[in-house]
N, C-alpha and C positions, 0 to 999 in steps of 0.2 A: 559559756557562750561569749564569741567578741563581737563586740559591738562597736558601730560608728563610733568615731572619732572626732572632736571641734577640734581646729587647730586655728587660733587667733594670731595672723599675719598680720603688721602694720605694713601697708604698700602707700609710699608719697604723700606718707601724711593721713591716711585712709586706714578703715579698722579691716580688715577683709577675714570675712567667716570661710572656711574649706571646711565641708564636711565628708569625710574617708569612709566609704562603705567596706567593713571588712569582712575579706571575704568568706562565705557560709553561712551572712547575713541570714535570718531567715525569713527575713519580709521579702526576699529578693528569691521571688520562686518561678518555676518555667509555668507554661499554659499548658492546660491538656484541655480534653475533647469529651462534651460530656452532649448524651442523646437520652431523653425523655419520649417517650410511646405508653398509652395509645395519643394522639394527638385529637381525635374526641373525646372529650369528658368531662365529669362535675367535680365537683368539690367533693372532697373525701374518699374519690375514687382511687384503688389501689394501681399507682403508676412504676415502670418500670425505668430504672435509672440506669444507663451503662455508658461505657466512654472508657478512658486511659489517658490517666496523667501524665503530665508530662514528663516524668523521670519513672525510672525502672525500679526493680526491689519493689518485696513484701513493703507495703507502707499503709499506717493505720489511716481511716478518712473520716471524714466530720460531713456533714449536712448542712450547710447555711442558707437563711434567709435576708430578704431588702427588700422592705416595702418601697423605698424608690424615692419618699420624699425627703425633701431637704432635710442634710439635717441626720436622714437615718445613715448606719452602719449594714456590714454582713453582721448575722448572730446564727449561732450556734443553734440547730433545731435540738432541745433537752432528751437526753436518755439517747440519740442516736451516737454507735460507733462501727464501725465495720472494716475490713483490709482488703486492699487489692490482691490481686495474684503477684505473681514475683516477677511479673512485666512488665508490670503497673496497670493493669486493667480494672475495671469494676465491672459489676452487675448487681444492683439488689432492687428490693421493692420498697415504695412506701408510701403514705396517702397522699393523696395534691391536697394543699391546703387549702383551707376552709376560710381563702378571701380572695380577692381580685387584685390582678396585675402585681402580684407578687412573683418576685426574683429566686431562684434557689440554685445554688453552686456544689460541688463539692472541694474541698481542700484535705492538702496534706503537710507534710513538715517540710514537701521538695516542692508540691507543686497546688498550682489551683487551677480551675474550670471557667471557664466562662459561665456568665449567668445564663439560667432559663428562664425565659416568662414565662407566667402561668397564664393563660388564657378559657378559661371553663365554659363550657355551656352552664346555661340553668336548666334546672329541674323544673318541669310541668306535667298536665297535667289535661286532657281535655274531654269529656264527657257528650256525648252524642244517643240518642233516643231512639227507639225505631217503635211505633203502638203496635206496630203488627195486624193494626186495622188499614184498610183502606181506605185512599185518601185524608186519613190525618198524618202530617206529617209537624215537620221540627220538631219542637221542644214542646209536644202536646200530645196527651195521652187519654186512653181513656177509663172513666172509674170500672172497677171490677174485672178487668180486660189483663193477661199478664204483657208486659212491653219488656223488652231489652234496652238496655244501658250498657254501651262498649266505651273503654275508657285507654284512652292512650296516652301512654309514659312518658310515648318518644315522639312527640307531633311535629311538623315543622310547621311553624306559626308565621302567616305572613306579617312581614316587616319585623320579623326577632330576629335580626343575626346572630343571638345570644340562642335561638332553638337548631335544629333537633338535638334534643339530650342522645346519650346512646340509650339503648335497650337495657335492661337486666331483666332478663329468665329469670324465672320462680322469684321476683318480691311479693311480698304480701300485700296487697290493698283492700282498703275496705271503702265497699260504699255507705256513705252515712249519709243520713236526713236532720235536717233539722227542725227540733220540736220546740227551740224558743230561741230567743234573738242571738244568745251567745254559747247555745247546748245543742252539741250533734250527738246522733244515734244511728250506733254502725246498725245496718240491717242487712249486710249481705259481706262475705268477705272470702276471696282467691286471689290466685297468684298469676301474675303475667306470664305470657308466654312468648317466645324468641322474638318475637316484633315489639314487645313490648306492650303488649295490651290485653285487654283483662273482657269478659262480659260477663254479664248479673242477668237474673231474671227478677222480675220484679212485679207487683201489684198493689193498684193504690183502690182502695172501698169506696173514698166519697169523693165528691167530685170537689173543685177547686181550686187550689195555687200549692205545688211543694216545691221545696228546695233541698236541692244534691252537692253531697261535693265528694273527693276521691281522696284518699290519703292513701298517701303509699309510705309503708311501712319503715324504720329504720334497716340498713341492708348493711350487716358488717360481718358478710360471710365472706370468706378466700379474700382475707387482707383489707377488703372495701372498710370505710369507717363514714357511710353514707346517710345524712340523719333523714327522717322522715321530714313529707313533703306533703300539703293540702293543695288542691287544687281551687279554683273561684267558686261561687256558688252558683251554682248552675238553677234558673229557676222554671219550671215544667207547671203548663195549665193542665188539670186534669178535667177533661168534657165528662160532663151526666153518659150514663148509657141509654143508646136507646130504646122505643119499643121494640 
């Protein structure tokens, strides 16, 4: 491989450094065009990378990242390799990573990509009651009575710009109660459906004060590598029944 050249010129007395790029250099690569979809999603969601380097020919590519701050580099995402077509094009899949406002490129030995930002929704989670008695409503139920609990994956939450997550069809959630300050008990458990939301049937015996939360299951089916997710504790009065 040739490489730059110092050539140490004295000019009027002066030390003058020339540095000669020679050419085939390989830091000295064209741009190409790289496209990231879906452009909603979470962390670990399996995202689709395509685009075309800037040079033609079969050529192997790499994966890099840049957290952004001072100081950091492009690095090498470990175990990934793949080739373009022999126009230079790409197409593959693989998970958005698992932190915020990180950078991801692709490179080759001719050419490199312009960086992506990662920009992710978060994951939530939100819990809603219905007694199915009349006139009790919000988060108030009553003992021996069975109520509904519908929990949604994908809420938009006012003032999160960081909400709606997307949807995922068939994850698992489970609803669990909690039986002491730092121990939940799943008591009911299905899977969301295309809107992203889930409902339980449910009954509580004596009357009082419980507490709910939703965990949605890890999702690492078709590529996803999506960890599981608790939602806040939701806390529900339950009234005596009456005569």
């Amino acid at each position: 491989m040739q490489r730059a050249v110092a050539a140490w010129i004295p000019v009027l007395g002066l030390l003058l450094v020339v540095v000669v790029s020679a050419p085939g250099n390989s830091e000295v690569r064209r741009v190409g065009s790289l496209e990231v979809t879906p452009k909603i999603f979470v962390n670990g969601q399996k995202m689709t990378f395509s685009g075309r380097m800037g040079a033609s020919g079969r050529q192997q590519i790499r994966l890099q990242y840049n957290f952004g701050r001072p100081g950091d580099a492009w690095t090498d995402v470990d175990g990934f390799r793949t080739f373009t077509s022999s126009s230079g094009s790409f197409s593959f899949t693989h998970p958005a990573p698992a932190a915020f406002n990180i950078k991801y490129r692709v490179v080759s030995s001719k050419a490199v990509t312009s960086g992506y930002l990662f920009t992710p929704k978060s994951q939530e989670a939100i819990l809603t009651f219905d007694s199915g008695v009349p006139g009790v409503t919000g988060n108030t139920v009553v003992a021996g009575e069975p109520f509904d609990v519908t929990v949604d994956t994908a809420p938009k939450v006012p003032f999160r710009p960081d909400t709606p997550p997307p949807a995922f069809e068939g994850r698992k959630v489970e609803l669990q109660q909690r039986v002491k300050v730092d121990q939940w008990m799943t008591v009911a458990t299905s899977s969301t459906n295309a809107a992203g939301t889930v409902r339980f049937r449910f009954t509580l015996p004596t009357a009082g004060e419980a507490v709910f939360r939703a965990r949605q299951d890890d999702y690492f089916t078709d590529g996803n590598k999506i960890g599981w997710f608790p939602s806040f504790p939701t806390y529900v009065r339950v009234e005596p029944k009456g005569p």
